[in-house]
VEXDREN-2710 file (C-alpha; in Angstrom, 1 decimal):
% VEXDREN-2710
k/r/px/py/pz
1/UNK/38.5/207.2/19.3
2/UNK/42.1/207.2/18.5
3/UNK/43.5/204.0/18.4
4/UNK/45.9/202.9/21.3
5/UNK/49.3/202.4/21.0
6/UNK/50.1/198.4/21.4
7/UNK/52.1/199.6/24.6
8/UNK/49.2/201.0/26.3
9/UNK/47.0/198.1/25.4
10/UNK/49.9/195.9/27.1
11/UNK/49.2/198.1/30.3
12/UNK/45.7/197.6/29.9
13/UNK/45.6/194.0/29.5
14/UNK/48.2/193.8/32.1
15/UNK/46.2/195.7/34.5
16/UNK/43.0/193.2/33.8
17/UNK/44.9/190.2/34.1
18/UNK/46.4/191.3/37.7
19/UNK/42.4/192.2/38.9
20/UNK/41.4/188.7/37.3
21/UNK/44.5/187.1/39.0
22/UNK/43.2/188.8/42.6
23/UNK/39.7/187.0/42.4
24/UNK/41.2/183.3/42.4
25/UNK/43.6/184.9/45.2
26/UNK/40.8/186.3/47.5
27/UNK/39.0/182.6/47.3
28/UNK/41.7/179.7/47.6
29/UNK/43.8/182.1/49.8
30/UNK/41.2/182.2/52.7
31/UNK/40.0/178.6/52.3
32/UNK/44.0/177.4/53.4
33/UNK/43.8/180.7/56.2
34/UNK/40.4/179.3/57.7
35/UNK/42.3/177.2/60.2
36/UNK/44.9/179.2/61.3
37/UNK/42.0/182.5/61.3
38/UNK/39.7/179.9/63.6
39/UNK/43.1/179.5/66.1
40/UNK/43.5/183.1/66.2
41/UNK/39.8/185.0/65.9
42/UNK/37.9/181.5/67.0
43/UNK/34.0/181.7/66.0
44/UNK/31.3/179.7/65.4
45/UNK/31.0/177.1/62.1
46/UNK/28.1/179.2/60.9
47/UNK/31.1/182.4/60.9
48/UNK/34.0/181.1/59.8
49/UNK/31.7/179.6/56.9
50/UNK/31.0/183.1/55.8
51/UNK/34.7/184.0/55.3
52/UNK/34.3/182.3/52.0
53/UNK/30.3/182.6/50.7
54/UNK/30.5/186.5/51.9
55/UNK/32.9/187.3/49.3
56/UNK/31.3/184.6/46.5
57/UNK/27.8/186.0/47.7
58/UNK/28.8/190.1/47.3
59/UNK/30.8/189.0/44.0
60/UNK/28.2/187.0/42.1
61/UNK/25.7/189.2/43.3
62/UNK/26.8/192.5/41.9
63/UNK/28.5/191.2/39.2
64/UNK/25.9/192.2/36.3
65/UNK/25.2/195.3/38.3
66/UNK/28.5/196.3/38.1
67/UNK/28.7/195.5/34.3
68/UNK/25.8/197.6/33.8
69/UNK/26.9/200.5/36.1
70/UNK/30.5/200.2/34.1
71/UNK/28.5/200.7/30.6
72/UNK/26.9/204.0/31.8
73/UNK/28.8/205.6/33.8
74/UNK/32.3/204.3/32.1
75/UNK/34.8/201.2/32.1
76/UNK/37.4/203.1/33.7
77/UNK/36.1/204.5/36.4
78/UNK/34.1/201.8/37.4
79/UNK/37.4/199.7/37.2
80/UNK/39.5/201.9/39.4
81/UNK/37.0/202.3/41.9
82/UNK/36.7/198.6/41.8
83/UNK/40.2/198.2/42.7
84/UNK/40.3/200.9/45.1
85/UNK/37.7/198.9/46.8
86/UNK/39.2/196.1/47.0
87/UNK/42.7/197.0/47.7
88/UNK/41.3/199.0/50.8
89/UNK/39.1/196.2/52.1
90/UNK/42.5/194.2/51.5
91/UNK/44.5/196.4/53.6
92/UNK/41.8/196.0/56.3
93/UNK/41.2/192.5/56.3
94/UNK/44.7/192.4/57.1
95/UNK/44.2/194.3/60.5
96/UNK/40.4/192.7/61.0
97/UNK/39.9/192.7/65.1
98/UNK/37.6/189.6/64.9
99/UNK/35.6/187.3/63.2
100/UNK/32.2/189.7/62.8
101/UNK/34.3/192.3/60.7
102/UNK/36.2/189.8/58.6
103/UNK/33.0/188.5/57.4
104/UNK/31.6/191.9/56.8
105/UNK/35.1/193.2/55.6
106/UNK/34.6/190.1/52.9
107/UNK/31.5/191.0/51.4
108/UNK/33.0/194.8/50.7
109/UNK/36.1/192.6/49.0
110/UNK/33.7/191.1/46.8
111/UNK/31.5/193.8/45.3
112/UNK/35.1/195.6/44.2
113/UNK/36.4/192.8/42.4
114/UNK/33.0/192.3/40.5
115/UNK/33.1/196.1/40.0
116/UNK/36.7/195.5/38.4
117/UNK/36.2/192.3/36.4
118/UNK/33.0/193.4/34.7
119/UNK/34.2/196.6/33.5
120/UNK/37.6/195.3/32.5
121/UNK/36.4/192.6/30.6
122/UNK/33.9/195.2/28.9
123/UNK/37.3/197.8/28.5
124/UNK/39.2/194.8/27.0
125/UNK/36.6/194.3/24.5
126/UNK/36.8/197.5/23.6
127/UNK/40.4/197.7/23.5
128/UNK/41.3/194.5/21.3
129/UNK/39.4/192.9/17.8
130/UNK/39.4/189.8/15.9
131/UNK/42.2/187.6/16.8
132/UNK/43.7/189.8/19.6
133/UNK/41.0/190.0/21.3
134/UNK/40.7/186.3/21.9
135/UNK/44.5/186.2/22.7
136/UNK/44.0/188.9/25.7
137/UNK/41.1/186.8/27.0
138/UNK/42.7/183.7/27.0
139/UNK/45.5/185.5/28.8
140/UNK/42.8/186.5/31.3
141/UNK/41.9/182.8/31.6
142/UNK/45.6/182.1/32.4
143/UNK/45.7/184.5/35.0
144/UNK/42.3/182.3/36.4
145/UNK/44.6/179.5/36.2
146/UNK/47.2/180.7/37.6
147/UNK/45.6/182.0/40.7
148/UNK/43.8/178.5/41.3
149/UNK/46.9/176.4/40.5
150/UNK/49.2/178.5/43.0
151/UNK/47.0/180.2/45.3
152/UNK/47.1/177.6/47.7
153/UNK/50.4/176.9/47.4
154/UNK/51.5/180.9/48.2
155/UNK/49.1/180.9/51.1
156/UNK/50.4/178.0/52.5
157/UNK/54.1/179.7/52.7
158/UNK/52.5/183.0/53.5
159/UNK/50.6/181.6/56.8
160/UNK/53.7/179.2/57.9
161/UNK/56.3/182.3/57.6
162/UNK/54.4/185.1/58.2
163/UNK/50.8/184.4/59.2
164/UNK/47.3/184.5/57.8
165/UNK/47.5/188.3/57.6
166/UNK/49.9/188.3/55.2
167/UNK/47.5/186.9/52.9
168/UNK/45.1/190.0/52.4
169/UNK/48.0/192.5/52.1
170/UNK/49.4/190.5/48.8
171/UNK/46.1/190.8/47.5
172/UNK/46.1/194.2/48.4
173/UNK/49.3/195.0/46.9
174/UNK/48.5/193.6/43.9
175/UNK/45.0/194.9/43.7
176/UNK/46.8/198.8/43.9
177/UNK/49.6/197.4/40.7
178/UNK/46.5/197.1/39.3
179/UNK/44.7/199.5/39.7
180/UNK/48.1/202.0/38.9
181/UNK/48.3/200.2/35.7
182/UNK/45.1/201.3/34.7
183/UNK/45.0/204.7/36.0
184/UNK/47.7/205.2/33.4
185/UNK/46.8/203.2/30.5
186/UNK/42.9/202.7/30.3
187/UNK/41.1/204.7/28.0
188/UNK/37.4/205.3/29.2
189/UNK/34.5/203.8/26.8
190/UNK/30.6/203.7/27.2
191/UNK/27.8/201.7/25.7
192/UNK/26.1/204.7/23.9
193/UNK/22.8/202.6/24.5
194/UNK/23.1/202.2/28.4
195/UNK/20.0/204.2/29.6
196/UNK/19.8/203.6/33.0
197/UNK/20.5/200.6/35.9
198/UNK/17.7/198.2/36.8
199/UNK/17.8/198.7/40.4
200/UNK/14.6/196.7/41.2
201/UNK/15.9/193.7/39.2
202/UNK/19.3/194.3/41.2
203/UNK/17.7/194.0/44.4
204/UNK/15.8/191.2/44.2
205/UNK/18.1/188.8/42.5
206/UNK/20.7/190.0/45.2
207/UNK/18.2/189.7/47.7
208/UNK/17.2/186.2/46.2
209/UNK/20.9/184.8/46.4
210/UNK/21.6/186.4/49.9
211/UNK/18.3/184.7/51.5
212/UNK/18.9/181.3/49.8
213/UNK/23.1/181.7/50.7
214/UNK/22.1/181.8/54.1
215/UNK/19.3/179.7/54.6
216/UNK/21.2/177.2/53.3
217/UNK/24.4/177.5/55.8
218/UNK/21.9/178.2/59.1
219/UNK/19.8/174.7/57.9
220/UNK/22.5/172.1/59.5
221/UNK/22.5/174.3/62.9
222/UNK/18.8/175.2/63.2
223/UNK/17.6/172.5/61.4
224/UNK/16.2/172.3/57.9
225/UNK/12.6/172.3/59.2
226/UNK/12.9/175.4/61.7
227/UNK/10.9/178.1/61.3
228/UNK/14.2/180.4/60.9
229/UNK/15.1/178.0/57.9
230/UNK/12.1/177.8/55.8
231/UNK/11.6/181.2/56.6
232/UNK/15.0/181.8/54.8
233/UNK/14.5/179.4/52.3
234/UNK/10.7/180.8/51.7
235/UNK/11.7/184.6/51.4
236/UNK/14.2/183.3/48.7
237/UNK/12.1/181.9/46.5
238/UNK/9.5/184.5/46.9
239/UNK/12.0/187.2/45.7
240/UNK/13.2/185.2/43.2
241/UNK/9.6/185.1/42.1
242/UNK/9.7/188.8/42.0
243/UNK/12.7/189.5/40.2
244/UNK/11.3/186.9/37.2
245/UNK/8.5/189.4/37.3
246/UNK/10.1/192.5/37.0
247/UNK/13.0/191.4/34.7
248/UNK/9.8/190.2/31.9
249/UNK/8.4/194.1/32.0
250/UNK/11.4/196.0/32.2
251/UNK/12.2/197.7/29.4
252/UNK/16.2/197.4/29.8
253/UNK/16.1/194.3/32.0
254/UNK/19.2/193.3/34.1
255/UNK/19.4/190.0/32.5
256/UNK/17.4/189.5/29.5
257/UNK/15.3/186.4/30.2
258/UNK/14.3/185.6/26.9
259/UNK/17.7/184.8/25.8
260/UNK/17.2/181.2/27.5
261/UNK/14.7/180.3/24.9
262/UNK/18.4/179.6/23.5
263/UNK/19.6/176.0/24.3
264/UNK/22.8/177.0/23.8
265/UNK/22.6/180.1/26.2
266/UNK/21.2/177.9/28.4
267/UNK/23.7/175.3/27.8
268/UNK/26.7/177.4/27.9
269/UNK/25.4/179.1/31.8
270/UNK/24.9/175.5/32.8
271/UNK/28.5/174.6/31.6
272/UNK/29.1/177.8/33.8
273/UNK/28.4/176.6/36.7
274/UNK/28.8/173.1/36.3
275/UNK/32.6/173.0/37.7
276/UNK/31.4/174.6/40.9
277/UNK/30.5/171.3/41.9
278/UNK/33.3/169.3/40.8
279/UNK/36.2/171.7/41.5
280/UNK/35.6/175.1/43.2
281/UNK/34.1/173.1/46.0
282/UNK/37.2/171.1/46.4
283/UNK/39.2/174.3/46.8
284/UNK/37.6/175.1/50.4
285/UNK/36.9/171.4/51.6
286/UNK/40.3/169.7/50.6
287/UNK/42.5/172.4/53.1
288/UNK/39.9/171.8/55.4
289/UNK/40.6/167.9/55.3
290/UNK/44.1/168.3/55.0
291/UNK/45.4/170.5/57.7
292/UNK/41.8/169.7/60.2
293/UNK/41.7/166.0/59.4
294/UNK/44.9/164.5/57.8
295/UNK/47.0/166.7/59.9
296/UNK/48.8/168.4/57.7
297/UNK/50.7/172.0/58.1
298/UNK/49.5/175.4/56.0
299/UNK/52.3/174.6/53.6
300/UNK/52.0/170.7/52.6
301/UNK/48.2/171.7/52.5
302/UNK/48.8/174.4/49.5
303/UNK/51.2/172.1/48.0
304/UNK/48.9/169.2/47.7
305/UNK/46.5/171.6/46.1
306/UNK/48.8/171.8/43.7
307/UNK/48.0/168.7/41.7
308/UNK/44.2/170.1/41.8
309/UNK/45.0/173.0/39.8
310/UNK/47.8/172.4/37.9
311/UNK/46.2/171.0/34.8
312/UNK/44.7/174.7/34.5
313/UNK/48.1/176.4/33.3
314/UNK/48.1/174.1/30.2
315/UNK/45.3/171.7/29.2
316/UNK/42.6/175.2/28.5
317/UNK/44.6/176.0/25.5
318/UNK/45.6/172.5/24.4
319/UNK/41.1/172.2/24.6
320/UNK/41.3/175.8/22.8
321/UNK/43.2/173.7/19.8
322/UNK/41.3/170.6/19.9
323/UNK/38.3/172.4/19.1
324/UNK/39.4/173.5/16.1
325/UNK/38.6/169.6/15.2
326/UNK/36.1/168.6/17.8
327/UNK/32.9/169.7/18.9
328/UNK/33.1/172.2/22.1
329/UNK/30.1/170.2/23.4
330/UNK/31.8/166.5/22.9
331/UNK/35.2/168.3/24.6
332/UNK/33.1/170.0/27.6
333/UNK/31.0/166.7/28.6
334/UNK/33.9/164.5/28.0
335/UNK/35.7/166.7/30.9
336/UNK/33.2/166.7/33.1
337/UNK/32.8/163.0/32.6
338/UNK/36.5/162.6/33.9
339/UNK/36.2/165.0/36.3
340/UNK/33.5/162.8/37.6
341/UNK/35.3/159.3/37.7
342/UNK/38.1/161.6/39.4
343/UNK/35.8/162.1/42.4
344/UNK/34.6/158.7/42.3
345/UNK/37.9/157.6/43.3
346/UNK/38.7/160.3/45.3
347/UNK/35.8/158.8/47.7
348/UNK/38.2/155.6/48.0
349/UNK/40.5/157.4/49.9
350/UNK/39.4/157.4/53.6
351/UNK/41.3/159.6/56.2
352/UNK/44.7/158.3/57.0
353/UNK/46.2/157.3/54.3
354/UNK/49.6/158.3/52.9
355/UNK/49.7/162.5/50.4
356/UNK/50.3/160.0/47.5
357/UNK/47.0/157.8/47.3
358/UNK/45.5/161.5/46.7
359/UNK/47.8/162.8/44.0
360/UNK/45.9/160.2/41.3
361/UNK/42.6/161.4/41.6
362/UNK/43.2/165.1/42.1
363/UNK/45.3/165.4/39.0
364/UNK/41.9/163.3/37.2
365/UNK/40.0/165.8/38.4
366/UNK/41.8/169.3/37.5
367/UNK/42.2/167.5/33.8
368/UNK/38.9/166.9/33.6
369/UNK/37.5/170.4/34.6
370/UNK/40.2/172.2/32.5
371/UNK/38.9/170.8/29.4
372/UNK/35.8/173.1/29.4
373/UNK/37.5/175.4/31.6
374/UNK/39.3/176.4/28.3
375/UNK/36.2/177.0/26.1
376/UNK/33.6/178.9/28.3
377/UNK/34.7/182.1/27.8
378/UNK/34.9/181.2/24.2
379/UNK/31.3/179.5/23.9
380/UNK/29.9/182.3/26.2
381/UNK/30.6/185.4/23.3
382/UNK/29.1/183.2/20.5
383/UNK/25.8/182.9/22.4
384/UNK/25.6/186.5/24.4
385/UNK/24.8/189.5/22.1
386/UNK/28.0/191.2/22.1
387/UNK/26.2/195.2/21.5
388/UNK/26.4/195.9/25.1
389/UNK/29.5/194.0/26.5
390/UNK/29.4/194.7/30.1
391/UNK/26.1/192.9/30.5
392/UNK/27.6/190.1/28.3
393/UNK/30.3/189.7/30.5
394/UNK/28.0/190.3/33.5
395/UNK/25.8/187.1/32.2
396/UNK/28.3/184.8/32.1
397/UNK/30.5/185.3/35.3
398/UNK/27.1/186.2/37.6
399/UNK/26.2/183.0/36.6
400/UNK/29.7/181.3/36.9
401/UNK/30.6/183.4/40.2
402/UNK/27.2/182.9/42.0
403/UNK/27.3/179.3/41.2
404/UNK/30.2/178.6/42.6
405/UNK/28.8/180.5/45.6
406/UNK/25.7/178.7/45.8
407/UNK/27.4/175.1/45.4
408/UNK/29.7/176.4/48.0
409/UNK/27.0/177.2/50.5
410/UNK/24.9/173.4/49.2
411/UNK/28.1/171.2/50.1
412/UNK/28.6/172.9/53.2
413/UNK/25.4/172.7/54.5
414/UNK/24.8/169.0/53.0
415/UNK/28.3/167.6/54.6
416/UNK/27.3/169.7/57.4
417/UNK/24.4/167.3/57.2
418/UNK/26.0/164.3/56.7
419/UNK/28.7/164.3/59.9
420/UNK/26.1/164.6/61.7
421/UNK/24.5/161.5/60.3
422/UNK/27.7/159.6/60.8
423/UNK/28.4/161.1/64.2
424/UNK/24.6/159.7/65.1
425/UNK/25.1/156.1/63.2
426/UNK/28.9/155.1/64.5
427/UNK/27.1/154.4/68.0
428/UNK/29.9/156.4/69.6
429/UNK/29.2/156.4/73.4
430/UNK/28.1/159.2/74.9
431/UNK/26.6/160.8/71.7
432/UNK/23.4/161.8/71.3
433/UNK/21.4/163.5/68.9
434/UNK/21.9/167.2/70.1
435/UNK/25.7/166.7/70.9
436/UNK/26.4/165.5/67.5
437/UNK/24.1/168.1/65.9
438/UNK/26.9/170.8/68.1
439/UNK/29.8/169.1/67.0
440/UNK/28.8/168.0/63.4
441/UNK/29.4/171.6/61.6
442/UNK/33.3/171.7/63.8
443/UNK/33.8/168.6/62.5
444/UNK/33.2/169.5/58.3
445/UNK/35.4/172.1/58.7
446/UNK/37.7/169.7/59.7
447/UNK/37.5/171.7/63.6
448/UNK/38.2/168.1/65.0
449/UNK/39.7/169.4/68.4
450/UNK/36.5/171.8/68.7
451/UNK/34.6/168.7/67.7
452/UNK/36.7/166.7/70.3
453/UNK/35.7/169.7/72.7
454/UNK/31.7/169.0/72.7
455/UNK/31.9/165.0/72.5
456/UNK/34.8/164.2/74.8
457/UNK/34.0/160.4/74.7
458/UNK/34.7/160.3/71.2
459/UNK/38.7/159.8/70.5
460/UNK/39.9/161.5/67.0
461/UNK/40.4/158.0/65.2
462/UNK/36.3/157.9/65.7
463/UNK/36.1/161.1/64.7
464/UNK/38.1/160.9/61.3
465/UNK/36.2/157.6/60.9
466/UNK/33.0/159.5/61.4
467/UNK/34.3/163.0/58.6
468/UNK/35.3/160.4/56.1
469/UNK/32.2/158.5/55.9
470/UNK/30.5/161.9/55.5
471/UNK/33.2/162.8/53.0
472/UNK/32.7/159.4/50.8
473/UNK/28.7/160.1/50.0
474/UNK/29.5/163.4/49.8
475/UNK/32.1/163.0/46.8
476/UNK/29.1/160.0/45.4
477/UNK/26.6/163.3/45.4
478/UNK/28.8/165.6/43.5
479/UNK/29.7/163.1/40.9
480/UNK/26.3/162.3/40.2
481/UNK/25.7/166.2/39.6
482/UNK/28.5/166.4/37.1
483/UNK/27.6/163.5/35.5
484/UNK/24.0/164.8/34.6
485/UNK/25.6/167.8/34.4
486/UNK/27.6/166.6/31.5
487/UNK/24.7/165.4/29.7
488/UNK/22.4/168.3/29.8
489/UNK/25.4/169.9/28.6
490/UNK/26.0/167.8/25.3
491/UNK/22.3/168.2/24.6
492/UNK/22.1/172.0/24.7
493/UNK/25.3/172.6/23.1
494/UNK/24.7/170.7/20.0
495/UNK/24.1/173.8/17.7
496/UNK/25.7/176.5/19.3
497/UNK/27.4/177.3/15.6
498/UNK/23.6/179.4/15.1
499/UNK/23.4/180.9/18.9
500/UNK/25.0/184.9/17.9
501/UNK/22.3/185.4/15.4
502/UNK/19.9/184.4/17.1
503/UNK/20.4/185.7/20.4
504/UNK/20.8/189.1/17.8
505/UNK/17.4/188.6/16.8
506/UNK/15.6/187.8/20.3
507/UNK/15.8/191.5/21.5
508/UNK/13.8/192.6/17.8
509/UNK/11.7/189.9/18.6
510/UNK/10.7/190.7/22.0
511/UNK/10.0/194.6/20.7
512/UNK/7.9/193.3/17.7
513/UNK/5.4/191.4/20.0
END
């Protein structure tokens, strides 16, 4: 192939970096909207819930079947009708009637942009070598960072000027830049290897996550012991089950199991998903508090996010240089560490108190989480065989993207779980058992004048009272998963110098017996 001209590898890279930019977009953009979509579309808990997990759900999902599809069939296409996915679910999100298609309309958002991101990171790979390569992908992780750090923020002016509308035509207008720039630039590439998609290992792992997604957000309304949930919860595991089972005796398998007989592989998807807890969850629960709860507009709700995110522009790269000297492991747990004490004292503040007392702990937190934030991509090549690079890439961010949509769908569903406990225990006249199980999932999304609605004994002090007390264990919860988080990670990752070769030699291995 002839080499490309360094201005059509800027298009490219440009053109990858605007689809990565979109994801961030599509998530913390909806998470400010959810209010203001509520106001307008109304809908239960259970349905404004989905505005979020439908898109993390259809994106995680298809994300390695999309890389797989993308080394067959080719980069580019798979990349532009990514995009034009995206862009056109976009556009019609913008004019979504009602709650029911906004959901659905979400899903169809997702599986584009995991269309476009696994094939463009597999085109970029292609594109770029050596030490250019790793400068376009750390430009990619800017354009993560940039996305999380200022999403909010744009939102919040978008919804206060214009409305929460406005929101999906941005994406969508950047989603068609996007996909212009690579219509014009991208040079199509194929893994000569690819033989075929693994449609039965597709299904069931997407038919795993979908079962377990929703299981897990119907629990706090049906109740975790209702036939509806463990049915749910049961069909889950059972495919899950089944998709171990057919991933072992496939002869191309979707995701090549025996690759977490590596510590470090299995270190490096743990450090993957790790900052779902941590961060990503913040990103959907903290607008919720802020405008539902502290009272805050669209606007000063983005803004505060600010402080969240922020560290992401600039400590990855500074991490990126310290590891020249440090271990990646000692770097990644020491973030997670902070990120930890950061929601620790995040927990001290209780509703009510002044933007400031927030600023301090947020800004502990997005330092902590950028400090691996800046090395996964990084630790994720030297452990994935890099021969077929859209499953490599599909690896890393299916287990990245689905965990942040599984922690998503955990914390809702457990502080879901715990308002209702606190509306039961703050002996709140008037309250009983099956009003507070109605009013419990209004009040975590911060709904508190829904929540108001169904207990109209209760004033909003109590309520507050009652989210913040759900809010505090809720933060204690997650820091104990980073923590433990942190340590499993320091214990895979202690060799990870020796992970490419053998990862390499696991696929020989596996023919030979």
């Amino acid at each position: 192939m002839k080499p490309a001209s360094p201005a059509r590898r800027a298009f490219v890279l440009a053109a990858v970096c605007l689809a990565a930019l979109c994801m961030p977009l599509s998530f913390t953009g909806p998470a400010i909207a959810i209010p203001a979509i509520a106001a307008d579309l109304h809908g239960t808990p259970l349905a404004l819930a989905w505005i979020t997990n439908a898109f993390m759900l259809s994106f995680g999902g298809c994300l390695m079947v999309a890389g797989a599809l993308a080394d067959r069939y080719g980069r580019k296409r798979v990349f532009l009708l990514g995009m034009g996915v995206f862009s056109a679910a976009a556009l019609a999100l913008a004019a979504a009637p009602g709650i029911l298609w906004l959901d659905v309309l979400r899903a169809v958002q997702g599986l584009g942009c995991a269309m476009a991101l696994s094939s463009g990171l597999a085109a970029l790979a292609q594109e770029f070598d050596g030490p250019a390569r790793a400068r376009a992908f750390s430009l990619i992780g800017a354009a993560f960072g940039v996305g999380l750090a200022f999403g909010p923020f744009m939102a919040g002016i978008l919804i206060t000027h214009t409305g929460w509308r406005a929101i999906f035509a941005a994406t969508a207008a950047a989603g068609l830049a996007a996909l212009l720039g690579a219509a014009r630039a991208m040079r199509e590439s194929r893994d000569p290897q690819a033989h075929g998609v693994d449609w039965p290992g597709a299904l069931t792992f997407t038919g795993a996550l979908s079962l377990f997604t929703y299981g897990l957000l119907q629990a706090p309304h049906s109740g975790w012991g209702s036939a509806a949930s463990l049915g749910l919860l049961g069909g889950a595991a059972l495919l899950l089950a089944v998709f171990i089972r057919v991933e072992r005796r496939a002869a191309r398998p979707m995701l090549d199991l025996t690759l977490f007989r590596l510590p470090a592989f299995a270190g490096v998807q743990l450090l993957a998903a790790a900052p779902a807890f941590s961060f990503v969850v913040l990103l959907v629960l903290l607008p919720a508090r802020f405008i539902g709860v502290e009272g805050y507009g669209a606007f000063d709700a983005g803004r505060m996010m600010i402080a969240l995110s922020a560290p992401m522009l600039v400590l990855p790269i500074l991490a990126g240089m310290a590891a020249q000297r440090f271990a990646a492991a000692h770097i990644c747990a020491s973030g997670l560490l902070l990120a930890a004490g950061g929601l620790l004292w995040l927990s001290t503040c209780a509703p009510g108190q002044a933007p400031a007392a927030f600023i301090g702990p947020l800004l502990l937190i997005g330092c902590g989480i950028s400090l691996p934030w800046g090395l996964m991509d990084g630790l994720a090549v030297s452990v994935v065989p890099v021969e077929r690079a859209g499953m490599a890439a599909g690896i890393f961010n299916t287990t990245r993207v689905a965990g942040e949509g599984l922690a998503l769908a955990i914390v809702s569903a457990l502080l879901g779980s715990l308002t209702v406990a606190a509306l039961g225990g703050a002996g709140l006249a008037g309250i009983g058992v099956e009003q507070a199980a109605l009013a419990g999932p209004f009040l975590a999304l911060g709904e508190l004048q829904q929540a108001g609605a169904l207990l109209p004994h209760a004033s909003g002090a109590e309520l507050a009272q009652a989210y913040g007390t759900a809010f505090h264990h809720l933060l204690y919860v997650l820091a104990s998963i980073t923590t433990v988080s942190a340590l499993l990670i320091l214990a895979f990752l202690r060799h990870p110098a020796h992970a490419a070769t053998d990862a390499a030699a696991l696929p020989a291995c596996k023919t030979q017996n």
